[in-house]
C-alpha positions, 0 to 999 in steps of 0.5 A, spaced: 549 635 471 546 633 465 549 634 458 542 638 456 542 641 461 549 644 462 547 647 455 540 649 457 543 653 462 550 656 458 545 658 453 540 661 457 545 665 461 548 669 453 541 669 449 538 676 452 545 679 450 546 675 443 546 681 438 540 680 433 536 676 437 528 676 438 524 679 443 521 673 446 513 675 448 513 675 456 520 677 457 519 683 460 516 679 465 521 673 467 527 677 465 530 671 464 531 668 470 529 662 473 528 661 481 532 657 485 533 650 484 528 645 489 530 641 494 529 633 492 525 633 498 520 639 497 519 635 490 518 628 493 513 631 498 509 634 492 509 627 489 507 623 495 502 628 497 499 627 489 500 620 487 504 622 482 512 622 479 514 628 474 517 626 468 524 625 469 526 631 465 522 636 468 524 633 475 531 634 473 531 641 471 526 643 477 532 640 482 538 643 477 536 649 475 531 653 477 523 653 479 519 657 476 521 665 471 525 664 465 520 660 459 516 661 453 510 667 454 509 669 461 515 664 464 514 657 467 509 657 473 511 655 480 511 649 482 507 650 489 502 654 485 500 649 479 493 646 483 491 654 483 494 656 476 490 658 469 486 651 469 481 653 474 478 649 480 480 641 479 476 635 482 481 630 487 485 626 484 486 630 479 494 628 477 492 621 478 488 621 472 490 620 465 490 626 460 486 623 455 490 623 449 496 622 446 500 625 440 497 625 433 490 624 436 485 630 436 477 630 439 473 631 433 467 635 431 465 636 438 472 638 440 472 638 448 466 636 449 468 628 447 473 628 453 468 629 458 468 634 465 476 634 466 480 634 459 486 637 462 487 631 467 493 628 468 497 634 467 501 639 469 501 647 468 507 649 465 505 656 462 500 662 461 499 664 454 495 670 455 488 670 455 485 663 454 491 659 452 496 655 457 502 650 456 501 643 460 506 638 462 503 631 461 505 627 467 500 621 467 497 617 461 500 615 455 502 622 453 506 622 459 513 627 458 509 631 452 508 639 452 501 640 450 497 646 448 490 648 450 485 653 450 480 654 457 474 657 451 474 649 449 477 648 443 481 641 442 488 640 446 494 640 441 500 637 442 507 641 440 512 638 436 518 637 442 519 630 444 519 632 451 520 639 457 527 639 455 526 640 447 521 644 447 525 649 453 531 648 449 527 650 442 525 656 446 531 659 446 534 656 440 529 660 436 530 666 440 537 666 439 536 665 431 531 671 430 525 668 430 518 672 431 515 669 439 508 668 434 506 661 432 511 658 438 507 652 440 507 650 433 512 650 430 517 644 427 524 645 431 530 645 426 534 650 421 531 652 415 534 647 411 530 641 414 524 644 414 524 646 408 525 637 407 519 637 412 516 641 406 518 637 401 518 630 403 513 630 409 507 625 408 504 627 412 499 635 411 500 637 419 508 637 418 509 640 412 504 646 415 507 646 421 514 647 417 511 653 413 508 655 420 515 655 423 519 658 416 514 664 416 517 666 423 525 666 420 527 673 419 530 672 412 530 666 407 534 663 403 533 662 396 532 655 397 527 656 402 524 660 398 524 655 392 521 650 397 515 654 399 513 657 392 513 650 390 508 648 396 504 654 394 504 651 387 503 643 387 502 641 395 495 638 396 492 641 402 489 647 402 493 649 409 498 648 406 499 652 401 496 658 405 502 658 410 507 657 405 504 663 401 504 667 407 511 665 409 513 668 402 514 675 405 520 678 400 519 681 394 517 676 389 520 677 382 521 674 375 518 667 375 517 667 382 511 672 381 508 666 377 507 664 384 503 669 387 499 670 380 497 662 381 495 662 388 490 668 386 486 663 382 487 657 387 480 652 389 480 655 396 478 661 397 482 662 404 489 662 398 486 666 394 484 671 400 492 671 402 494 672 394 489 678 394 492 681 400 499 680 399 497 684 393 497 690 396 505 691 397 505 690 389 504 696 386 498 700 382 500 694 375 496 689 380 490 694 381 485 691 376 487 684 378 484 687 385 478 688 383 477 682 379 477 679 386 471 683 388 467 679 384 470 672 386 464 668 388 467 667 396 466 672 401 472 671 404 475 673 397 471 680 397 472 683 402 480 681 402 480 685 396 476 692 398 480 692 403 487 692 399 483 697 395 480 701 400 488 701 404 491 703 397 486 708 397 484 706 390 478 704 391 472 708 389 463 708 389 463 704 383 467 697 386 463 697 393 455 699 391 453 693 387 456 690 393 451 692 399 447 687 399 452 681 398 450 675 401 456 675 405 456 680 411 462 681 411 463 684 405 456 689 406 459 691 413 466 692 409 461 696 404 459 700 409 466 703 413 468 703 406 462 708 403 464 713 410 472 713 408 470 715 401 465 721 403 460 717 399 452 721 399 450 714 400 455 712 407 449 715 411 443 711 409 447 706 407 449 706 415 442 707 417 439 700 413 444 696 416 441 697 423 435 692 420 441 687 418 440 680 418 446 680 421 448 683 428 455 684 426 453 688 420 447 691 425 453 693 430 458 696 423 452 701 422 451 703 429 457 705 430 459 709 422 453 712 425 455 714 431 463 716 429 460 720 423 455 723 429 449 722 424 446 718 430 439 720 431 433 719 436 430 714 432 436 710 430 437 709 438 431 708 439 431 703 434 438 700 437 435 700 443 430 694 442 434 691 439 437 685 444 444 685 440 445 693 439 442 693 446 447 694 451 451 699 446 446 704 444 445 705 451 451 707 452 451 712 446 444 715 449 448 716 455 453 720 452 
């Protein structure tokens, strides 16, 4: 047997029983446990039978060590039932054809739409992620042997970091045995702490030292070099998302100098930084309330509604902080106006409520019916109103109904 194999399989068979370990998202599923290895015969007829050879890998480990069950999210997916799994019905030939990128590209702005009627040709479903997310296995194309990740709602395909089934199976278990949260999975850098935090640090490249933040966000505990690593990307990395994942990987409490960290990012260039800032505020205490409201007038919409909700969560938050934000430019923050004006008991929540149903926007349209309905201030001319709304339509029905 191979040499990774051979670990793969020791180490499947005592990670459900480490002390410590993480819950891997699907397990209650797969239970840890694979099917049995497939006959060489059976898995040379399904590669005459679609014109295909499996990556040496994935070949091996079917033969060796099992078929289907124990995996990332809801488990590997039977071989024999790939042609009728999450991707839909596939035109003939569907395997022969090359998958249509290989890694370090991205479709552009168009995502999918530039890879043409069959995106996810040339490959192999690994996994169903929930919902709309699956995991393939290339096995034709230049990308052939990769794991990548795609959503059927059309966003662009992406490629994990694994080199091939084997490291990105083995990953798998590698960070459930070290406690790491199943979220952000197929993003994630492999590696200790110690090197990803060098990914952080040296990487030229803004997708790595993301993903390095991504996947240190997930450790359970830092160490204060990683802490140091992270609080120094938050400070001087170039690129916005950057910042914004090792922000929101410095989850233990700051203090000292360390605090200045936090404190800078609140004056970060991207909104998407300063909102996170602002929202980490809220386990802080009452000394950074000031700064909280002084976020209420931050000239990005994201920002404003960030901090009436820390305050509103904090129960600080008052008529004062929210009025002059009922006709803010972003809706967002007029439908956060509006919920936050019902929790306090405002005399304005009502009418508040009732205007929004000639909002611009639906969402805002949608928050006023329903603080109207919850607070039964719902009226017949209200439902009236909703009910010759196409967007509220639907919903306004339902509530005459009841």
């Amino acid at each position: 047997m191979d040499v990774r194999l051979r670990r793969i399989a020791a180490k499947l068979a005592i990670v459900p029983y480490l002390p410590g370990r993480s819950h891997s998202f699907g397990e209650d599923k797969h239970r840890f446990r694979l099917g049995p290895p497939l006959p060489e015969a059976e898995v040379a007829a399904f590669e005459a039978r679609y014109g295909v050879r499996l990556p040496r890998e994935y070949r091996d480990f079917l033969t060796t060590l099992g078929h289907g069950g124990a995996g990332p999210y809801y488990g590997l997916l039977p071989l024999e039932t790939w042609h009728r799994s999450v991707i839909g019905d596939l035109p003939s030939g569907h395997l022969t054809r090359p998958f249509p990128l290989e890694p370090g590209s991205r479709p552009g702005p168009e995502g999918c739409e530039e890879l043409g009627s069959n995106p996810f040709s040339g490959a192999i479903p690994l996994v169903h992620q929930g919902c709309s997310y699956a995991s393939l296995l290339v096995v034709t194309g230049p990308a052939r042997g990769r794991v990548v990740d795609i959503d059927l709602d059309r966003q662009p395909p992406f490629f994990t970091s694994d080199t091939g089934f084997l490291a990105w199976y083995e990953r798998w278990l590698d960070e459930i045995a070290d406690g790491l949260t199943s979220a952000g999975f197929s993003s994630s850098l492999p590696g200790g702490q110690a090197a990803l935090a060098s990914v952080l640090r040296d990487s030229t490249d803004s997708v790595s030292r993301q993903r390095a933040a991504l996947t240190l966000s997930r450790h359970p505990t830092l160490t204060t070099q990683t802490m140091d690593a992270l609080a120094e990307a938050v400070r001087r990395d170039g690129h916005a998302m950057v910042r914004l994942h090792a922000l929101g990987a410095l989850t233990a409490p700051l203090r000292g100098p360390a605090l200045s960290v936090l404190e800078q990012a609140l004056d970060d260039p991207a909104s998407e930084v300063r909102a996170l800032a602002v929202r980490q505020l809220e386990r802080r205490g009452e000394r950074w309330y000031p700064r909280v409201r002084r976020a209420l007038r931050d000239e990005h919409g994201e920002v404003r509604e960030a901090a009436i909700g820390v305050l509103d969560r904090c129960e600080v938050l008052t008529e004062a902080d929210v009025l002059p934000l009922a006709d803010d430019p972003a809706a967002a923050v007029r439908a956060a106006v509006i919920v936050a004006l019902r929790r306090l008991g405002s005399g304005h929540a009502e009418p508040g409520a009732r205007a929004a149903l000639d909002d611009p926007d639906l969402g805002v349209r949608h928050c006023g019916l329903g603080v109207l309905a919850r607070a039964r201030w719902l009226t017949g001319g209200d439902l009236a109103k909703a009910t010759a709304d196409p967007g509220l339509r639907e919903r306004a029905e339902r509530l005459a109904r009841r």
